[in-house]
N, CA, C and O atoms as a DFTB+ gen file, in Angstrom:
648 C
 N C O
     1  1      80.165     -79.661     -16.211
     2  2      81.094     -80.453     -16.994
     3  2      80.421     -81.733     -17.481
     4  3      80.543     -82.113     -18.646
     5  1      79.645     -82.448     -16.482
     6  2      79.095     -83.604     -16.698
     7  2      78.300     -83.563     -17.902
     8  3      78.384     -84.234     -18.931
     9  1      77.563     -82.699     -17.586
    10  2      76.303     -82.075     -18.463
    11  2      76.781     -81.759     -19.987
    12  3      76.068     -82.130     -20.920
    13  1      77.614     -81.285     -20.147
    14  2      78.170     -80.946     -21.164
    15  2      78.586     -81.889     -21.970
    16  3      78.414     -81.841     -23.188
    17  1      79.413     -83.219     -21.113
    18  2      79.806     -84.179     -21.920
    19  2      78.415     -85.068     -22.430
    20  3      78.581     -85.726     -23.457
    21  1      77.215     -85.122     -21.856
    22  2      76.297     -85.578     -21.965
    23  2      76.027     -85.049     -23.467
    24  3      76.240     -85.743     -24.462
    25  1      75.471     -83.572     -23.502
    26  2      75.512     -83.407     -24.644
    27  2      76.346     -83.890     -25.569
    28  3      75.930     -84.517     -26.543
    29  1      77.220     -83.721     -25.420
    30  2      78.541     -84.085     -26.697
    31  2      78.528     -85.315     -26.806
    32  3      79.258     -85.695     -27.722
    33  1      77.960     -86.195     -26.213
    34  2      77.932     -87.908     -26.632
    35  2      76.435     -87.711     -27.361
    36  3      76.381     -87.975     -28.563
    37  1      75.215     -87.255     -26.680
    38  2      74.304     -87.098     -27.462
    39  2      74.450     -86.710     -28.940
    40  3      73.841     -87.213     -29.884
    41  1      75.460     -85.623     -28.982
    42  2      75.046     -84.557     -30.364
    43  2      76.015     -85.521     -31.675
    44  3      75.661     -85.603     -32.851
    45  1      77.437     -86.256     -31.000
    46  2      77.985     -86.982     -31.760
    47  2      76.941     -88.985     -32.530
    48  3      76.654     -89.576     -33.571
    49  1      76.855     -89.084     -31.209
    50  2      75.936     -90.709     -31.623
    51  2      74.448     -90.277     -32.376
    52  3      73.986     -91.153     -33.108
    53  1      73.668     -89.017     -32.259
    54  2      72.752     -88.980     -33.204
    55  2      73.286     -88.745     -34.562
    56  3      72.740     -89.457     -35.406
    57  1      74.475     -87.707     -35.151
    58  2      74.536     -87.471     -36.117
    59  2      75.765     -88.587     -37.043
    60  3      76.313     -88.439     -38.135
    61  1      75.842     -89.713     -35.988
    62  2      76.329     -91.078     -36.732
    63  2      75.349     -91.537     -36.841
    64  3      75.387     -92.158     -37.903
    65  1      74.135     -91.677     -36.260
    66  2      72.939     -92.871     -36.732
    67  2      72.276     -92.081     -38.160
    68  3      72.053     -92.602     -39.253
    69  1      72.070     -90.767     -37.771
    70  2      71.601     -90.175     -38.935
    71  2      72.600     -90.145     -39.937
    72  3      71.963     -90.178     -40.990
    73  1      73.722     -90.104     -40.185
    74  2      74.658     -90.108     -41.244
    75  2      74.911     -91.233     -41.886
    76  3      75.300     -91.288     -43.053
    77  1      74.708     -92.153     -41.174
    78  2      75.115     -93.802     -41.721
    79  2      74.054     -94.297     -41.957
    80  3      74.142     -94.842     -43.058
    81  1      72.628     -94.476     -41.344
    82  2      71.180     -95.346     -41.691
    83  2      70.573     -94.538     -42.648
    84  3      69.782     -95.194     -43.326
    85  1      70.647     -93.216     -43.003
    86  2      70.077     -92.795     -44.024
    87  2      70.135     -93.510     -45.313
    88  3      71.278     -93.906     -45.541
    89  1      69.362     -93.776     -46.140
    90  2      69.496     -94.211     -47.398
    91  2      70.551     -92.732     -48.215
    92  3      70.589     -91.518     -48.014
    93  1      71.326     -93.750     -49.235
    94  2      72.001     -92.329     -49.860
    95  2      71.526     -91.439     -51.105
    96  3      71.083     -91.825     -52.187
    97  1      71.749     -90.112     -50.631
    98  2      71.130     -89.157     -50.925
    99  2      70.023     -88.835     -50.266
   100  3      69.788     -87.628     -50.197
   101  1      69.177     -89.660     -49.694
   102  2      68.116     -88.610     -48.630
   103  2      68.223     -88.124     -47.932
   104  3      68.919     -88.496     -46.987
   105  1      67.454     -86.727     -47.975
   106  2      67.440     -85.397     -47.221
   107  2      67.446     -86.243     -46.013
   108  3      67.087     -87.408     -46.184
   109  1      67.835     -85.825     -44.646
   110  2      67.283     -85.607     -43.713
   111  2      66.374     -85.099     -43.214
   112  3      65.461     -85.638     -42.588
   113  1      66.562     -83.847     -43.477
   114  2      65.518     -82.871     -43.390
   115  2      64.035     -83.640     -44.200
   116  3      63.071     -82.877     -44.123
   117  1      63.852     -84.404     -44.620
   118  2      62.759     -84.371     -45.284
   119  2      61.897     -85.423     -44.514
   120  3      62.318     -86.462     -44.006
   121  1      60.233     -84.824     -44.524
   122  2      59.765     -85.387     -43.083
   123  2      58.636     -86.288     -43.762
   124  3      57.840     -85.838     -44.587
   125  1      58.655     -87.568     -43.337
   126  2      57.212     -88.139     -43.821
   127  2      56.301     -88.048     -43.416
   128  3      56.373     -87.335     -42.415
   129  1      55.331     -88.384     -43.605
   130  2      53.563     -88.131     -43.087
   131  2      54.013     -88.671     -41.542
   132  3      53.727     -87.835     -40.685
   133  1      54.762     -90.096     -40.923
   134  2      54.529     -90.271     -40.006
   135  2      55.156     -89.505     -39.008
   136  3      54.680     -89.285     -37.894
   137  1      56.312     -89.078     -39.464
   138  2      56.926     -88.244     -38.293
   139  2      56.607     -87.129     -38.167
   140  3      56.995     -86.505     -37.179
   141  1      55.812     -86.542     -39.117
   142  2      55.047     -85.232     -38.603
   143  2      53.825     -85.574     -37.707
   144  3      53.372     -84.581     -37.139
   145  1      53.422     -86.307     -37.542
   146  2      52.804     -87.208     -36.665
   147  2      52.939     -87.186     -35.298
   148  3      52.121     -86.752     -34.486
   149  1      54.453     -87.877     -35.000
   150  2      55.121     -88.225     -34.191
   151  2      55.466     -86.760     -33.933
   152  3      55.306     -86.590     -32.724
   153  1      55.844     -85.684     -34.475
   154  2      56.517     -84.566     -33.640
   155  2      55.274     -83.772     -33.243
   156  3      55.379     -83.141     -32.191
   157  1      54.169     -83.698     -33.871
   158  2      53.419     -82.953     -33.649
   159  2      52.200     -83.488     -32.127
   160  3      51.473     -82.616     -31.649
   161  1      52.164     -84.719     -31.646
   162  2      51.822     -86.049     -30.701
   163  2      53.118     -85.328     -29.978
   164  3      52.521     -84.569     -29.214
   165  1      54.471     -85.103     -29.752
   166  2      55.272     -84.880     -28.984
   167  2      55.042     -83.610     -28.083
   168  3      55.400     -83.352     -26.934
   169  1      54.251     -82.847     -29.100
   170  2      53.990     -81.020     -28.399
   171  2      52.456     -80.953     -27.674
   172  3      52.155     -80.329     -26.656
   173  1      51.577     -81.802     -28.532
   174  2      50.265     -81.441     -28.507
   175  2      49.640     -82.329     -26.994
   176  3      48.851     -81.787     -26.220
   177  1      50.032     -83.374     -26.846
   178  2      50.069     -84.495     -25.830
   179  2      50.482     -84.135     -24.505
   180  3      49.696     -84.112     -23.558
   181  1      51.674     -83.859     -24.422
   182  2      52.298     -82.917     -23.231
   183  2      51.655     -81.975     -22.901
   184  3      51.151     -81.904     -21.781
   185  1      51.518     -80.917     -23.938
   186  2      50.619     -79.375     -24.052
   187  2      49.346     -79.844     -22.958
   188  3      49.330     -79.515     -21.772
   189  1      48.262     -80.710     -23.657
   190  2      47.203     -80.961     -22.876
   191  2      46.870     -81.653     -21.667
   192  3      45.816     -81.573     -21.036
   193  1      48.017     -82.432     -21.379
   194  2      48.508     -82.747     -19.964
   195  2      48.968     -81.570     -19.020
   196  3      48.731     -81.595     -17.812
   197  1      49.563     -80.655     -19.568
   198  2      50.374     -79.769     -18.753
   199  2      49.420     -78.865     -18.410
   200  3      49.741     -78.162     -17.451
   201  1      47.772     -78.542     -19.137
   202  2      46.983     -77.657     -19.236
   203  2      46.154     -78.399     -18.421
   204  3      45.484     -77.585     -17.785
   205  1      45.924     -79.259     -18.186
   206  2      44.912     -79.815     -17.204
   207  2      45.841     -79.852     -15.962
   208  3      45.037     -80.205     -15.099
   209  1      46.542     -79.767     -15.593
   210  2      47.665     -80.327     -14.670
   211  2      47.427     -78.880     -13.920
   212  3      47.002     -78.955     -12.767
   213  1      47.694     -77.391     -14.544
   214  2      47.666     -76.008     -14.482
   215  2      46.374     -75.678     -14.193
   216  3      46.076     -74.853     -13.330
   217  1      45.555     -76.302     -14.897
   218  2      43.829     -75.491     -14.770
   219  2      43.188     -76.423     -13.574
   220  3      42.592     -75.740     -12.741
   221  1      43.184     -77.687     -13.339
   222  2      42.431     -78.028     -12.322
   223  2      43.339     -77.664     -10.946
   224  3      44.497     -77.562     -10.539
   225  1      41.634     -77.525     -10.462
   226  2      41.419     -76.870      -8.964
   227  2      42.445     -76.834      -7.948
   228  3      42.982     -75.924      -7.316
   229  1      42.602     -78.555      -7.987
   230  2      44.281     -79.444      -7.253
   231  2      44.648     -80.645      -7.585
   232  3      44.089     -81.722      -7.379
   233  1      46.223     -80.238      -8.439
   234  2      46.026     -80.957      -8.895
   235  2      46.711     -82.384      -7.880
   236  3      46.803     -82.444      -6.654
   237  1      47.229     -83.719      -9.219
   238  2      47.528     -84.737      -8.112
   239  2      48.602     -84.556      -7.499
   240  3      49.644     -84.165      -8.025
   241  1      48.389     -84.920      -5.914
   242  2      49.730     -84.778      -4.857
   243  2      51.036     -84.911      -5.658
   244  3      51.845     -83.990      -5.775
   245  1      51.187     -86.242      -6.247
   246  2      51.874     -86.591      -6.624
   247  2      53.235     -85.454      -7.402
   248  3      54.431     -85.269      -7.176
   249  1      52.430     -85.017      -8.179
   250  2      53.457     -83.779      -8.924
   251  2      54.010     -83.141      -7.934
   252  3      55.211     -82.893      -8.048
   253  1      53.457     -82.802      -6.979
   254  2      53.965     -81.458      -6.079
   255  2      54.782     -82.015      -5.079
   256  3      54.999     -81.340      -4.073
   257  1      55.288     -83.177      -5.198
   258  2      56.685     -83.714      -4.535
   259  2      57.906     -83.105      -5.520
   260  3      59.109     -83.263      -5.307
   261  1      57.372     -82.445      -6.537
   262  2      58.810     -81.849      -7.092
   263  2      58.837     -80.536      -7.098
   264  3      57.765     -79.940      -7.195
   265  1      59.597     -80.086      -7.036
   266  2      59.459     -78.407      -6.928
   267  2      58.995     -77.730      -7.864
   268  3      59.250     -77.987      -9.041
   269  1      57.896     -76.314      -7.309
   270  2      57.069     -75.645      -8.746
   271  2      57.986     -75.473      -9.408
   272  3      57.771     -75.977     -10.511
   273  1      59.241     -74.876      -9.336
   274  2      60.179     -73.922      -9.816
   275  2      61.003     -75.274     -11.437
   276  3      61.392     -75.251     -12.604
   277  1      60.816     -76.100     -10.382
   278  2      61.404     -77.220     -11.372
   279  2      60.373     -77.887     -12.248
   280  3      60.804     -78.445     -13.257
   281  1      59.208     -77.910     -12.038
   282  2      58.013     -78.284     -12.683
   283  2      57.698     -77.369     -14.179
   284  3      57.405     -77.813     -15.289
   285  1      57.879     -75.977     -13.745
   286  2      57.628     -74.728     -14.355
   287  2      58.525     -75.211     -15.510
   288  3      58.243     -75.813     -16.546
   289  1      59.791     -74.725     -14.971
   290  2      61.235     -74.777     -15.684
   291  2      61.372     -76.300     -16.937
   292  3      61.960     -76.277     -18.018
   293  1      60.840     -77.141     -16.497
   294  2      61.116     -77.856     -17.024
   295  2      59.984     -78.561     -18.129
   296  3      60.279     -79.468     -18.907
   297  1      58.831     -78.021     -18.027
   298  2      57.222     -78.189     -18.596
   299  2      57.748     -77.082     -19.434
   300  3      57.460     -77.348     -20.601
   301  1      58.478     -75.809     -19.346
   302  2      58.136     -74.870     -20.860
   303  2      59.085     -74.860     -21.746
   304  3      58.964     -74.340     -22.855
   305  1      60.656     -75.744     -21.104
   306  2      61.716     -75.657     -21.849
   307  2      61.202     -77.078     -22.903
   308  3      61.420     -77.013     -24.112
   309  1      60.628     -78.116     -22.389
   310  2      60.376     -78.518     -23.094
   311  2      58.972     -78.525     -24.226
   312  3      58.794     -79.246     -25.208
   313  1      58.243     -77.616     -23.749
   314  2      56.820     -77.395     -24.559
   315  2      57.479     -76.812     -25.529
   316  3      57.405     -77.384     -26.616
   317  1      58.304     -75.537     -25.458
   318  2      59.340     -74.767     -26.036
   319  2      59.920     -75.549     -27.544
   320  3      59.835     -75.219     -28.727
   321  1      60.457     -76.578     -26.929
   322  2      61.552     -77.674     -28.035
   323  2      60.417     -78.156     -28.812
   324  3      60.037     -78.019     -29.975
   325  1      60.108     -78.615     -28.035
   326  2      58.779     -79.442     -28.874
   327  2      57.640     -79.196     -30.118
   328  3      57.103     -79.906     -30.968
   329  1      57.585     -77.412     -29.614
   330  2      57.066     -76.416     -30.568
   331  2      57.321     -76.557     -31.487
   332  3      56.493     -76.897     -32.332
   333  1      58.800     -76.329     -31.802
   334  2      59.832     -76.001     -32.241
   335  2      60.066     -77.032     -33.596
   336  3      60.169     -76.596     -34.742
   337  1      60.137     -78.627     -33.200
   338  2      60.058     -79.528     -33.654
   339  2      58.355     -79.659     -34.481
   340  3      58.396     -80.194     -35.589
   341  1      57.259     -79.304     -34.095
   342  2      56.123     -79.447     -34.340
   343  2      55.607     -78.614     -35.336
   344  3      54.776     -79.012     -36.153
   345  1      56.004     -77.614     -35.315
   346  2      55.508     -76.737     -36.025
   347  2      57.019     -75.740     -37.101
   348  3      56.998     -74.698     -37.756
   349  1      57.940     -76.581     -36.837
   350  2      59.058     -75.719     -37.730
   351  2      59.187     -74.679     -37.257
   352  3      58.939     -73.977     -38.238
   353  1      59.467     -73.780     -36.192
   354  2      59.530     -72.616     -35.646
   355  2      60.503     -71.958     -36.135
   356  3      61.530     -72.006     -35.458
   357  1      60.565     -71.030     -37.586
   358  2      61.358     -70.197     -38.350
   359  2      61.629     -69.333     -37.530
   360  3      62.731     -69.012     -37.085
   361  1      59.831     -68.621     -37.137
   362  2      59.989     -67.359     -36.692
   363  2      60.153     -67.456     -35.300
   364  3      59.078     -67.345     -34.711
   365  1      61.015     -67.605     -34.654
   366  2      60.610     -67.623     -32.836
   367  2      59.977     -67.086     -32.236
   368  3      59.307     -67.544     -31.310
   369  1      60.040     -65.528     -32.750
   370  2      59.655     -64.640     -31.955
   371  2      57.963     -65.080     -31.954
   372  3      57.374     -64.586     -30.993
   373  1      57.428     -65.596     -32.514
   374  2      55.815     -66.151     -32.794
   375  2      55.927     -67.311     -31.620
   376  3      55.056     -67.248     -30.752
   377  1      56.669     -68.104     -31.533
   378  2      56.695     -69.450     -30.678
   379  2      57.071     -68.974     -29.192
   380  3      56.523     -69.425     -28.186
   381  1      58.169     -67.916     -29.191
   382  2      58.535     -67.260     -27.936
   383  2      56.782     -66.526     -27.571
   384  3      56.089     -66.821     -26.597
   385  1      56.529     -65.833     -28.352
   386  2      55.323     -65.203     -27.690
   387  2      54.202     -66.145     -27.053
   388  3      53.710     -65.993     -25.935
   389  1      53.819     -67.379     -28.189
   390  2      53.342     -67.877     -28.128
   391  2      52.954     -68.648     -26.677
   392  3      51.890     -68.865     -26.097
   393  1      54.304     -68.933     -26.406
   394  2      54.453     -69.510     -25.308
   395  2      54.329     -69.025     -23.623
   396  3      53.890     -69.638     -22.650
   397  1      54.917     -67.663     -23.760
   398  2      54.653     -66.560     -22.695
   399  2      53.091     -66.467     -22.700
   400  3      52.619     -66.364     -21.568
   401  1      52.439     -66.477     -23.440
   402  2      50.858     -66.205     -23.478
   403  2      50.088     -66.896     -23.143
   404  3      48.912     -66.720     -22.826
   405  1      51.234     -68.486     -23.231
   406  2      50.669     -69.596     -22.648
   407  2      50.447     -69.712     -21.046
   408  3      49.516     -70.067     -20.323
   409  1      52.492     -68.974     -20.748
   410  2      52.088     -68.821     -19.419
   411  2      51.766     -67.967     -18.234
   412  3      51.793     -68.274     -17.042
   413  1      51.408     -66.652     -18.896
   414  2      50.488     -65.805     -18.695
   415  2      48.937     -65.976     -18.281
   416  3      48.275     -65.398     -17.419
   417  1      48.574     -67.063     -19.285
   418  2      47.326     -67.714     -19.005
   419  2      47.012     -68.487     -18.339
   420  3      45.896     -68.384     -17.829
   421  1      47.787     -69.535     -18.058
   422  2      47.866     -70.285     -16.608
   423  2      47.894     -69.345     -15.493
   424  3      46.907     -69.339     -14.757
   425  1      48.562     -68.796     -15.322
   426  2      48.726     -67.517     -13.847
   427  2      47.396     -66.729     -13.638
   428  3      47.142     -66.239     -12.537
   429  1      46.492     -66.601     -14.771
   430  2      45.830     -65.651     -14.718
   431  2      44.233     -67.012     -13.985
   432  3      43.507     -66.936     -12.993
   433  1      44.327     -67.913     -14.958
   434  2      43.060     -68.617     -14.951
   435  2      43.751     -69.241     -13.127
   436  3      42.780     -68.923     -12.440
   437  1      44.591     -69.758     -12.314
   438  2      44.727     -69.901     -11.374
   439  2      44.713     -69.080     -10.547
   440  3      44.893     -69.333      -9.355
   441  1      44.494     -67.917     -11.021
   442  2      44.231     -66.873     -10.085
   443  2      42.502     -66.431      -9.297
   444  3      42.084     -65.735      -8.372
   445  1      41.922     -67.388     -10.410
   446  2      40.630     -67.309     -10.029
   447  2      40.487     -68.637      -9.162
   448  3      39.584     -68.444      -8.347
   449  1      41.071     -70.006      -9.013
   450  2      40.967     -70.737      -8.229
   451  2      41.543     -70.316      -7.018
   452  3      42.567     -69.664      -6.813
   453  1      40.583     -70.875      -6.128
   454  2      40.627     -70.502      -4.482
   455  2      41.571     -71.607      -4.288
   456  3      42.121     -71.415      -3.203
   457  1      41.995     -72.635      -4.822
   458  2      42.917     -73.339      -4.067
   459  2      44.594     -73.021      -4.812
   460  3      45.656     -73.208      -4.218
   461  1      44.477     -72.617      -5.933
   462  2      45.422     -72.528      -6.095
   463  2      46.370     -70.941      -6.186
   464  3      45.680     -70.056      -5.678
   465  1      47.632     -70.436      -6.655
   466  2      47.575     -69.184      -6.632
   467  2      48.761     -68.459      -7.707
   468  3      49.875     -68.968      -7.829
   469  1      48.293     -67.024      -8.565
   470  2      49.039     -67.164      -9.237
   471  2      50.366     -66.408      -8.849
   472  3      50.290     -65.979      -7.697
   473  1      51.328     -66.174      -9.351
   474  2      52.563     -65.827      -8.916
   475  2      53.672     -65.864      -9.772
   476  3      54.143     -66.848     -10.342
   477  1      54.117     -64.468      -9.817
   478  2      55.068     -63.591     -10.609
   479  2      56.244     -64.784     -11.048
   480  3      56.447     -65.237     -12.174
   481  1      56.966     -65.138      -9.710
   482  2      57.802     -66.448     -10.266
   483  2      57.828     -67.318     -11.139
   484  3      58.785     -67.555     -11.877
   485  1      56.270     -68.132     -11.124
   486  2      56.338     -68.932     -12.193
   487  2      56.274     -68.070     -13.480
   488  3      56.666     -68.763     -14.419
   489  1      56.015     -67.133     -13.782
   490  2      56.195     -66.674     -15.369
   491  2      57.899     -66.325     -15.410
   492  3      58.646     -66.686     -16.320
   493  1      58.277     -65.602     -14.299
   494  2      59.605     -65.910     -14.572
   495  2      60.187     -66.993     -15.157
   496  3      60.380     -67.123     -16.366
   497  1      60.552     -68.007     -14.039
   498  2      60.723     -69.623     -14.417
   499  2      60.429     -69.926     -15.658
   500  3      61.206     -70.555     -16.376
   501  1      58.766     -69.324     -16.203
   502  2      57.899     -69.820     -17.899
   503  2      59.132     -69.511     -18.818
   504  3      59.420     -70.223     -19.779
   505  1      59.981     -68.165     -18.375
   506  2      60.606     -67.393     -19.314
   507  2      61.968     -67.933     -19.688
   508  3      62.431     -68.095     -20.817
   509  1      62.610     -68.221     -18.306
   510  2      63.607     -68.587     -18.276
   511  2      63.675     -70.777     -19.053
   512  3      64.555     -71.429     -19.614
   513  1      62.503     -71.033     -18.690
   514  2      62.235     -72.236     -19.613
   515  2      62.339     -72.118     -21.133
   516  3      62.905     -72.914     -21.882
   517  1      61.660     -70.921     -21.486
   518  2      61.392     -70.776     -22.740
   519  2      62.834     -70.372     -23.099
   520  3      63.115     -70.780     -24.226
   521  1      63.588     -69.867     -22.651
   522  2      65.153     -69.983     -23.456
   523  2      65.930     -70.729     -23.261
   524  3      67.035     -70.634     -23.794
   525  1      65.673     -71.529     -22.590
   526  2      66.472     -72.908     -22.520
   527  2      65.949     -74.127     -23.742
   528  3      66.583     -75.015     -24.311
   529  1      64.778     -73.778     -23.809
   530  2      63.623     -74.404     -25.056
   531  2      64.146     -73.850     -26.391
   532  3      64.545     -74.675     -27.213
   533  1      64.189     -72.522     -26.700
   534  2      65.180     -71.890     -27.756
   535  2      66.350     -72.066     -27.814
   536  3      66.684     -71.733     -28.951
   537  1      67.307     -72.441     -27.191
   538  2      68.667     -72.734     -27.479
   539  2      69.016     -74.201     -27.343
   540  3      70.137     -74.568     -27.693
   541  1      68.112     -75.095     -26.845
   542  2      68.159     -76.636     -26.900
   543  2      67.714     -77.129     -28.468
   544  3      68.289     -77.871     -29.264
   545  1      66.330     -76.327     -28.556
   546  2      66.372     -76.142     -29.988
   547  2      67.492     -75.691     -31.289
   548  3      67.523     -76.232     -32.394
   549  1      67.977     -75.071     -31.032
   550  2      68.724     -74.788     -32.374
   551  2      69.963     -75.135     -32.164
   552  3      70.736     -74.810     -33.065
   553  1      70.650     -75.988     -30.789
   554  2      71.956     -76.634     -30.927
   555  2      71.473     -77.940     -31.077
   556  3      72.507     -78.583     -31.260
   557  1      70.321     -78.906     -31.119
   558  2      70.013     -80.354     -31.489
   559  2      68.856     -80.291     -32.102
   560  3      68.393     -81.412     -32.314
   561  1      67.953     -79.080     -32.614
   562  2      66.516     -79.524     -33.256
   563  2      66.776     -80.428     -34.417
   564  3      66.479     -81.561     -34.796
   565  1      67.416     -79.477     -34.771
   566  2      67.918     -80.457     -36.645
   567  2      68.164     -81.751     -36.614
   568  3      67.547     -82.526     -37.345
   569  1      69.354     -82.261     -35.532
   570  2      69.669     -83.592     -35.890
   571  2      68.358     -84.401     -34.656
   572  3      67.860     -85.426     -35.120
   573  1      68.071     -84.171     -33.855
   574  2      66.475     -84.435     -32.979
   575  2      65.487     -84.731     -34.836
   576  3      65.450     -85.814     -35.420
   577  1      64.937     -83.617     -35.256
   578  2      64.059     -84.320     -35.988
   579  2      64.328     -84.987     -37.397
   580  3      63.429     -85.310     -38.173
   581  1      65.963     -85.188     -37.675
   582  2      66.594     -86.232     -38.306
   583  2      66.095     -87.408     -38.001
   584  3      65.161     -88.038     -38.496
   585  1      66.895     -87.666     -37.037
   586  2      66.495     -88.602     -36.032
   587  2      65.362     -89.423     -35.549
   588  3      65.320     -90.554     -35.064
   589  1      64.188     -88.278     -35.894
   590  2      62.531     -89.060     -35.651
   591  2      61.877     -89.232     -36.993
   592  3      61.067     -90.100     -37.317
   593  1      62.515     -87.962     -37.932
   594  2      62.186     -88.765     -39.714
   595  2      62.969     -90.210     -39.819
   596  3      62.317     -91.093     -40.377
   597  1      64.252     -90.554     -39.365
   598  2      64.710     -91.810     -39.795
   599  2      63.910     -93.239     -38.810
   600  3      63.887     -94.446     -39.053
   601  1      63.217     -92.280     -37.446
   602  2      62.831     -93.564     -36.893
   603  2      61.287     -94.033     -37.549
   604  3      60.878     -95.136     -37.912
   605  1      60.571     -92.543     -37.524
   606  2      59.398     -92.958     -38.238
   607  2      59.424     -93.621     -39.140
   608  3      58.802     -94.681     -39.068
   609  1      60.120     -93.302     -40.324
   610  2      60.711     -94.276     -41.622
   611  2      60.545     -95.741     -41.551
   612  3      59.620     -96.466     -41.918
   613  1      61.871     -96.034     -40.886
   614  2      61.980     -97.012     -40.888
   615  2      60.866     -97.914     -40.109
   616  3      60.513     -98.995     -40.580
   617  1      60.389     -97.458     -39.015
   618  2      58.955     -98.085     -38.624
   619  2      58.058     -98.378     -39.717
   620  3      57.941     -99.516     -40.172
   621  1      57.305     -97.192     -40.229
   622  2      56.645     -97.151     -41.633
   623  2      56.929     -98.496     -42.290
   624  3      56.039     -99.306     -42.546
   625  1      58.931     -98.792     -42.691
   626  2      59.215     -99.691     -43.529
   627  2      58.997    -101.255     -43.024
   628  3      58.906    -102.234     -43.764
   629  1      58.938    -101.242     -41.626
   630  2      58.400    -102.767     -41.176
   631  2      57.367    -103.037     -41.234
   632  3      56.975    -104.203     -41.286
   633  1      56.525    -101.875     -41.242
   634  2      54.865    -102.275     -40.980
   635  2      54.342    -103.062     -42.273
   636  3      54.844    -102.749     -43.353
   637  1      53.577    -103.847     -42.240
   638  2      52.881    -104.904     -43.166
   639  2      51.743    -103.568     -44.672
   640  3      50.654    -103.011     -44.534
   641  1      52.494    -103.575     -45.595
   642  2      51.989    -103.091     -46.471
   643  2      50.435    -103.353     -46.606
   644  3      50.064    -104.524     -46.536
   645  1      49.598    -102.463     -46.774
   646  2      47.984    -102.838     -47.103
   647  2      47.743    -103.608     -48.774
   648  3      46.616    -103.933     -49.147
């Protein structure tokens, strides 16, 4: 219930900031150089954190005070969104694969480390992330990268002209 209302304050207060700060008549949808920037820094940044995090030997203690299951779950739903946002994900089924292959490949390359080990679960978990990543996506992607075209923008518009 909680959760739900969360969303619904989220999905209402973004599509008033985006409805009212827009200049009139501009797309939303329409993305400037910086926020393709900014969304594509949102996927690629994480991505290579999450890949060093997966591929080294062991990694820091620190992470593993949270549960794999929640680590998993929550590293692909959002690699997932982020995709999604980064690359315009029309076709899913390319971003869905994409992503399974991702974590297919983690399981496989930890399978050769002696300290670490791979295991059926986490691709589960990968999977069950990845549709939580697909449907977070297409009930807020749109007004989400509204939202980062109007912030990039307007950043852009403070910055000191060359």
């Amino acid at each position: 219930m909680r959760m739900c209302s969360v969303w619904w304050i989220t999905s209402i207060s973004t599509r008033i900031v985006v409805d009212t700060l827009l200049a009139p008549g501009q797309d939303p949808r329409q993305e400037s150089r910086a926020a393709r920037i900014l969304m594509l820094s949102a996927f690629w940044v994480p991505w290579v954190v999450c890949t060093y995090l997966a591929f080294a030997p062991s990694p820091p203690d620190a992470v593993f005070r949270v549960s794999d299951v929640l680590l998993h779950g929550f590293a692909f739903s959002y690699l997932t969104f982020a995709l999604g946002l980064a690359h315009h994900a029309k076709r899913w089924v390319m971003a869905v694969a994409w992503m399974i292959a991702y974590g297919v490949a983690i399981e496989l390359v930890q399978s050769f480390e002696p300290e670490r080990s791979a295991e059926w679960k986490d691709i589960l978990v990968d999977l069950v992330g990845i549709g939580i990543g697909v449907v977070a996506f297409r009930l807020v992607g749109g007004q989400i990268e509204a939202l980062v075209n109007w912030l990039a923008d307007t950043v852009v518009r403070w910055l000191p002209s060359s």
